[in-house]
VMD Tcl script that draws the C-alpha trace (Angstrom):
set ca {
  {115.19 144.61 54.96}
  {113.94 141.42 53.98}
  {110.93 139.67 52.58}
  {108.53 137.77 54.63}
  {105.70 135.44 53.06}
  {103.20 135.26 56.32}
  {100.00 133.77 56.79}
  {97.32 134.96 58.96}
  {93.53 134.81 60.65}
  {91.54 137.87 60.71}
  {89.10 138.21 63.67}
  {86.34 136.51 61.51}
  {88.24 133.32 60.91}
  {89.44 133.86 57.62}
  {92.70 132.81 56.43}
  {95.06 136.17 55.33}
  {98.20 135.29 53.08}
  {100.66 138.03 52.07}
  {104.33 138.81 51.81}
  {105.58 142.02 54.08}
  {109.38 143.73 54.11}
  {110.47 143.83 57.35}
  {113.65 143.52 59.49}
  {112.65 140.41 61.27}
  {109.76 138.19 61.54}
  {109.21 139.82 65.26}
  {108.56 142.99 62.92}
  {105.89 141.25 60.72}
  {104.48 139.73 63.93}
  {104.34 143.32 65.28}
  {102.77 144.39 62.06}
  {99.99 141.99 61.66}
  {99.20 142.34 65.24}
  {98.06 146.04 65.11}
  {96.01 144.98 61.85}
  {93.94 142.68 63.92}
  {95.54 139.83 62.67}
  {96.76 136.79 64.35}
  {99.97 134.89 62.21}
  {99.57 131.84 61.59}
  {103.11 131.33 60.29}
  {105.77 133.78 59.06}
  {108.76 132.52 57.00}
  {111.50 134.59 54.71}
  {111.68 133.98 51.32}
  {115.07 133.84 50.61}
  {115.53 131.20 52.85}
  {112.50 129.38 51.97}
  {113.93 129.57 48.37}
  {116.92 127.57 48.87}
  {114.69 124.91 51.02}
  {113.20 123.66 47.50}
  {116.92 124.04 45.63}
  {119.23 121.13 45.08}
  {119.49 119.90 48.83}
  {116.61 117.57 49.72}
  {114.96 118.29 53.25}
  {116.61 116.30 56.28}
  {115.25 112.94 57.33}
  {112.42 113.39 59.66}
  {114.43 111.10 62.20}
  {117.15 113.53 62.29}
  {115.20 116.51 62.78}
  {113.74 114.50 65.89}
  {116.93 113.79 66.94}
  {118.22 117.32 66.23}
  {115.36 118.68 68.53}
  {116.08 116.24 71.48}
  {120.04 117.14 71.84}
  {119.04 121.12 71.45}
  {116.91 120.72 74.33}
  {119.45 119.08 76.08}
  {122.32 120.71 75.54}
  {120.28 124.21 76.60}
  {118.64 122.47 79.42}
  {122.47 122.12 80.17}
  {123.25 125.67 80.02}
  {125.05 125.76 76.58}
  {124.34 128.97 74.60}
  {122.26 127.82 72.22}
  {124.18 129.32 69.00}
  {127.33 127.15 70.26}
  {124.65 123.97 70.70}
  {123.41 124.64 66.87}
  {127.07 124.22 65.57}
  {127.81 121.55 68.15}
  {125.31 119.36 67.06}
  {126.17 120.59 63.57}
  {129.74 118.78 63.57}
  {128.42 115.57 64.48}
  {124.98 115.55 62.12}
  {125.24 112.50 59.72}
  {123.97 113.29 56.95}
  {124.44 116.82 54.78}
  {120.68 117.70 54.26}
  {120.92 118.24 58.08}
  {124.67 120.30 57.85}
  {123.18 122.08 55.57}
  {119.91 123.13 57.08}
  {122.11 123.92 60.67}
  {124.37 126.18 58.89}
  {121.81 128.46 57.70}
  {120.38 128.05 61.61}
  {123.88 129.33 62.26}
  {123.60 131.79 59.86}
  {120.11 133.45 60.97}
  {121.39 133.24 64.47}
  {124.42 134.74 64.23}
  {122.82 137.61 62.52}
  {120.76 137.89 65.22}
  {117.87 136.47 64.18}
  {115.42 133.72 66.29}
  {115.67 129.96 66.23}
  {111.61 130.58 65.60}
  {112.41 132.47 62.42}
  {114.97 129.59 61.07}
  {112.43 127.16 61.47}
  {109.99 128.97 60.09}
  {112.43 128.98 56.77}
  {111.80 124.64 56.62}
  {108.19 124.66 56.31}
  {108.38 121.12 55.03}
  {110.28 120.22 57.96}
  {108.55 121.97 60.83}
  {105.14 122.59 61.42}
  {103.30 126.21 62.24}
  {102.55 124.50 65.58}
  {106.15 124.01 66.17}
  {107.35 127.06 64.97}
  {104.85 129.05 67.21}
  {105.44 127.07 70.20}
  {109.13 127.82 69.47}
  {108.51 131.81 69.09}
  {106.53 132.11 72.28}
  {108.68 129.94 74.24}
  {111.50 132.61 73.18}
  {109.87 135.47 74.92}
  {108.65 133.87 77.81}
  {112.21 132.09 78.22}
  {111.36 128.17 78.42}
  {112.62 127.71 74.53}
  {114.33 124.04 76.53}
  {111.06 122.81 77.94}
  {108.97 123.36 74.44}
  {111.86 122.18 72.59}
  {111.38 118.81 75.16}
  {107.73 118.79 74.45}
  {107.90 118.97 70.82}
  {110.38 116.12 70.42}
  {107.89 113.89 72.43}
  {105.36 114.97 69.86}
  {107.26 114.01 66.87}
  {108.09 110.50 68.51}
  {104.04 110.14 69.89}
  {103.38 111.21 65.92}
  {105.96 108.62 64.32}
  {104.59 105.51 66.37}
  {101.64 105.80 65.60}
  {102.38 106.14 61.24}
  {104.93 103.22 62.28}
  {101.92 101.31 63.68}
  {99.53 102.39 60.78}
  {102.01 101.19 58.41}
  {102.63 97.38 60.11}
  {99.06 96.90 60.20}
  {98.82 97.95 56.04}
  {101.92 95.96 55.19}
  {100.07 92.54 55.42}
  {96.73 93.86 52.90}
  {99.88 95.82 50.22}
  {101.41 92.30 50.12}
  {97.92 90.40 49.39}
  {96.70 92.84 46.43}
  {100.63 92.73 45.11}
  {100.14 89.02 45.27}
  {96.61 89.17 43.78}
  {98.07 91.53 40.56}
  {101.45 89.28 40.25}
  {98.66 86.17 40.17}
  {96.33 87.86 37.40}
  {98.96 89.26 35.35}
  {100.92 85.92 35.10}
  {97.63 84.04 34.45}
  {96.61 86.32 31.08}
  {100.23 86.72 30.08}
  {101.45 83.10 30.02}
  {99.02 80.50 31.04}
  {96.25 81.59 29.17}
  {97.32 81.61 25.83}
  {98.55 78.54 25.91}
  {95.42 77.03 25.51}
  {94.32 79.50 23.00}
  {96.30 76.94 20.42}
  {94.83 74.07 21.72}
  {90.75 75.11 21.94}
  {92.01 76.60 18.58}
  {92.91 72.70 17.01}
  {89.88 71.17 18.83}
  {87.66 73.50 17.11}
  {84.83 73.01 19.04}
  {82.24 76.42 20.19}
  {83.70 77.79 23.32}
  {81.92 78.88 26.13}
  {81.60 82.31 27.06}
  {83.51 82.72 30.23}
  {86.07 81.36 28.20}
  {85.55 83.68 25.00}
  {85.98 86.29 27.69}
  {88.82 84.83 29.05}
  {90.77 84.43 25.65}
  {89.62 88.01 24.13}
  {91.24 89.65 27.68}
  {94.46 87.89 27.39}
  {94.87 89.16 23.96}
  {94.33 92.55 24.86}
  {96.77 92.85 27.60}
  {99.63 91.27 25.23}
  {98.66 93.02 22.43}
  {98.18 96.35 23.57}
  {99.68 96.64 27.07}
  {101.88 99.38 26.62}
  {98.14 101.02 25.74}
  {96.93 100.08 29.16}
  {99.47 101.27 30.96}
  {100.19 104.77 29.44}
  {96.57 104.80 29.94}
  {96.40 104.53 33.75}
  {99.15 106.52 34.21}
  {97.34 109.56 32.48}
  {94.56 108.83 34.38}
  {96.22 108.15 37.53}
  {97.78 111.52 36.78}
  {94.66 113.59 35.59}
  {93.30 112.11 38.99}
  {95.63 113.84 40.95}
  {95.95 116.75 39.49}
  {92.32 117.20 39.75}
  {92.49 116.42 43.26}
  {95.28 118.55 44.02}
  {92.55 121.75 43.40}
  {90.87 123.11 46.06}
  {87.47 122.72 44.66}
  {87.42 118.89 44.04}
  {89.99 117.67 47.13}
  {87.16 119.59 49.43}
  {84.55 117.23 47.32}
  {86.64 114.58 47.93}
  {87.18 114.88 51.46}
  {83.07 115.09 51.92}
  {82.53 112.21 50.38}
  {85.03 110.39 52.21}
  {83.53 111.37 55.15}
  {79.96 110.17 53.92}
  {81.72 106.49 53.75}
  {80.57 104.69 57.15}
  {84.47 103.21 58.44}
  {86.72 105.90 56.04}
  {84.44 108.57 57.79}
  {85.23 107.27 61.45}
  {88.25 107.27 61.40}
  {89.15 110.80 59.29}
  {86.90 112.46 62.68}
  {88.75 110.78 64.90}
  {92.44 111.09 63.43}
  {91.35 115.13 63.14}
  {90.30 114.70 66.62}
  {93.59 113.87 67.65}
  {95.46 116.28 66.04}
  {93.62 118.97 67.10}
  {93.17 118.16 70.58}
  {96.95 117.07 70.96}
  {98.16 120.46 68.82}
  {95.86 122.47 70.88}
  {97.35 120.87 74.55}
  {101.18 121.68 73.44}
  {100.45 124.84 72.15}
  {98.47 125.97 75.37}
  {101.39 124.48 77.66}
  {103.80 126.28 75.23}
  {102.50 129.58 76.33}
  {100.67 130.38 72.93}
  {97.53 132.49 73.75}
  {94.54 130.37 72.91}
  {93.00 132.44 70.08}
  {96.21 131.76 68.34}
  {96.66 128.38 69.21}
  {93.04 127.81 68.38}
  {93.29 129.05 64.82}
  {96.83 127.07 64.14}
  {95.66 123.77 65.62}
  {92.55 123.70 62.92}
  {94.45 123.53 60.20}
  {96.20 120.45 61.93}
  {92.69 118.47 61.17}
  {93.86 117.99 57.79}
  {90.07 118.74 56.03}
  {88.76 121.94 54.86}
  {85.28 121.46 56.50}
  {86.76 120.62 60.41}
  {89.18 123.58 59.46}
  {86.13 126.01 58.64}
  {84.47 124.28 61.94}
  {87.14 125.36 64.23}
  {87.08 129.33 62.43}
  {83.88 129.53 63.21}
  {84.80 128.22 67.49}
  {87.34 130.78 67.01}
  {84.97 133.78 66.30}
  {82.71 132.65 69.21}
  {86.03 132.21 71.91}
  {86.94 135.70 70.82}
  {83.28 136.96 71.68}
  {83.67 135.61 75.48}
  {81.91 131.76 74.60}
  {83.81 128.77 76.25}
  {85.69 126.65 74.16}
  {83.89 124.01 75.07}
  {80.45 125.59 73.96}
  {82.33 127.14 70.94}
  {83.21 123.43 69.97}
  {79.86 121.90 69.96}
  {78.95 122.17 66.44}
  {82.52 120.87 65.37}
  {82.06 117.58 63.74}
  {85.26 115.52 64.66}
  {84.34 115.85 68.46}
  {81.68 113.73 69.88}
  {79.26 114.83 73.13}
  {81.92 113.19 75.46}
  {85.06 115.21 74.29}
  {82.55 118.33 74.19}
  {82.48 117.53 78.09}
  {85.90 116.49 78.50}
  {86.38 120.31 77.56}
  {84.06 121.87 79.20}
  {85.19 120.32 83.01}
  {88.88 120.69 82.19}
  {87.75 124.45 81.63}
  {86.41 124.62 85.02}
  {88.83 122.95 86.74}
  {91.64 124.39 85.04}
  {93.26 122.01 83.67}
  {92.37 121.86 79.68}
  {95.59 121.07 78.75}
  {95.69 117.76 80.34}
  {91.98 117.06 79.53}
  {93.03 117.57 75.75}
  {95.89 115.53 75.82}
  {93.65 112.59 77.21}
  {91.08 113.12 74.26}
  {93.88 112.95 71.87}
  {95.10 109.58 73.52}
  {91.58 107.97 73.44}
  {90.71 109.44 70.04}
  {94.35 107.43 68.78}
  {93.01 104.14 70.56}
  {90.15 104.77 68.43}
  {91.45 105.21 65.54}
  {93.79 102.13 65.76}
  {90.73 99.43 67.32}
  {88.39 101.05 63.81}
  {91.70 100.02 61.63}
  {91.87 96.61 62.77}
  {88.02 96.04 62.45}
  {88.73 97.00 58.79}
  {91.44 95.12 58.08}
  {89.73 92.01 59.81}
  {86.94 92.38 56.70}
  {89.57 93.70 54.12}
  {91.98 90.49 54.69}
  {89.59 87.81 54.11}
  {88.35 89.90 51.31}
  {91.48 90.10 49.19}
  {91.86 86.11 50.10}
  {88.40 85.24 49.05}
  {88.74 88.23 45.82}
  {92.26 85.96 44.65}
  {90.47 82.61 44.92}
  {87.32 83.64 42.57}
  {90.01 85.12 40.23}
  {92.05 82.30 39.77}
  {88.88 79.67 40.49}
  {87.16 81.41 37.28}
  {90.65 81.02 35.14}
  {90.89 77.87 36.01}
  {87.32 76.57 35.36}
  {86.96 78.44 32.14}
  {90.08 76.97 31.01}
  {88.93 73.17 31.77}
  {85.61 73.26 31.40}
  {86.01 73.29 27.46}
  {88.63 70.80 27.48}
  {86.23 68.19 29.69}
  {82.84 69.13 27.73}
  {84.79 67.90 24.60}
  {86.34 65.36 26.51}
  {83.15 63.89 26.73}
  {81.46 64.75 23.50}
  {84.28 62.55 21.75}
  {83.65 59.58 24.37}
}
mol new
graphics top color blue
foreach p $ca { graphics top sphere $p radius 0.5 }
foreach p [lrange $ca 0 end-1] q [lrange $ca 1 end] { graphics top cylinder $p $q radius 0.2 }
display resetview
């Protein structure tokens, strides 16, 4: 008997967590089920214990790549404990050995690939590792396996893409910060000498400018233990549930920030929701696991609520209609794929609009931010530079 950490939805919405002894995480499953509960994931403990020892989780690159050949290789016909430990001997990298050979392990004691996975829950999702347990009993494990690499690779482009369009802004403020810092630590005081031997009243911009530089090089180590106590009280305030939910409201409040955060949830739901349905996974289940893709507590609660209503007999389309991360036009996306049959699809198509989206409202911002920064760096150094020379000219003059 071993120990299973699960997590669950009760027929109200409500989140369940819990650890159960079992013989197998088909057990637990079996378990919750007769409760009324519907698992959202189920994971041993043992082997989610050695997850967080000294080996570091694989690369996500060669879990994608791990996924691809699996499918292959059973798409091939290849028993799929002899396709583990093929793909095994040739992994790159140990984190990945290592993570195989307890596949092996679970496997050979005739465990469930499901069940492995769900021991990496930094490595694969709840979707995943649902889509990989009903694929087992319906017998398709190859095609979900094919669909969830695609996934990963849809999911990687578009971070890839996020990150190329931030790269150009990081390098501006890193500039911007170089600029300042080498301004206050070396120019500046420089001149402190020589307003110093003129002896002649400074202006104020440049009392202001002389009194900052002092107290970076003075007391810098000061500064910088302090924002690192605050940049660490910040986060671990954040990291509570209480003030990240706070946090996430108000980001939502913020006209762009909010846009896109409803439309990124948008696409993780919808796209979560699509595989899981094609998967096989019943859509009260799939429903309750694809909320907590959205990423925010309140779309999370939104999509309990949809879940309460579907398991009353609503459509998910009228269930939907109060969520806040779908507009009127995904609402009746929905609610025609439902008739036609084909909701699937019709999510999949909201996810891929919802991601155009998301990308066109990023490079609006950036199109402000960019100029911004440029325009931020010129008053900065234009006001160092003019309160530096504007004493040196007005007594320039006053001597003439």
């Amino acid at each position: 008997m071993a120990k299973f950490a699960y997590k669950a939805r009760a027929l109200t919405g409500h989140a369940v967590e819990g650890v159960l002894e079992a013989e197998s995480d088909r057990a637990v499953s079996a378990h919750l089920a007769g409760e009324g509960l519907f698992p959202v994931f189920i994971r041993a403990e043992t082997a989610a214990a050695s997850e967080s020892g000294a080996i570091k989780a694989p690369r996500r690159s060669d879990v994608g790549q791990f996924i691809t050949e699996l499918a292959e290789l059973l798409e091939a016909g290849v028993p799929i404990l002899d396709a583990i430990r093929s793909i095994r001997s040739h992994a790159p990298r140990r984190e990945m050995r290592a993570m195989l050979e307890t596949f092996d392990t679970t496997l050979s004691e005739g465990g469930t690939l499901s069940s492995a996975m769900a021991a990496y829950p930094r490595v694969f999702s709840t979707v995943e590792v649902s889509l990989v347990r009903a694929a087992e009993k319906g017998g398709f494990l190859a095609q979900v396996l094919t669909r969830i690499a695609g996934q990963r690779e849809h999911l990687a482009e578009a971070a890839g893409a996020v990150m190329t369009a931030l790269a150009y802004p990081s390098v501006l403020v890193f500039v911007l910060l170089c600029v300042v810092t080498i301004l206050l630590t070396f120019v500046v005081p420089k001149f402190e000498s020589l307003f110093a031997d003129m002896g002649s009243r400074l202006p104020l911009p440049t009392l202001i400018l002389l009194s900052t530089s002092k107290l970076i090089i003075s007391y810098w180590y000061v500064i910088f233990l302090a924002l690192a106590a605050a940049g660490v009280g910040i986060y671990n305030l954040f990291t509570r549930e209480k003030w990240k939910r706070r946090l996430q409201d108000a980001a939502l409040d913020v006209p762009l920030v909010g846009d896109v955060l409803r439309r990124f949830a948008a696409s993780r739901f919808s796209r979560s929701l699509a595989l899981m349905l094609e998967g096989g996974v019943a859509m009260s289940d799939a429903l309750a696991m694809a909320g907590a893709t959205t990423g925010l507590y309140s779309f999370t609660e939104q999509v309990d609520a949809a879940l309460v209503k579907v398991r009353d007999g609503s459509r998910l389309a009228d269930a939907l209609k109060g969520a806040g991360f779908l507009n009127a036009s995904h609402v009746e996306m929905i609610a025609v794929a439902e008739k036609a049959g084909n909701l699937p699809g019709s999510l999949s198509r909201i996810a891929d609009r919802a991601d155009k989206a998301t990308n066109a409202a990023i490079k609006r911002a950036l199109a402000v931010i960019e100029p911004g920064l440029i325009v931020l760096m010129a008053l900065i150094v234009g006001y160092v530079v003019l309160s530096l020379l504007v004493p040196i000219f007005t007594i320039s003059a006053a001597v003439r």
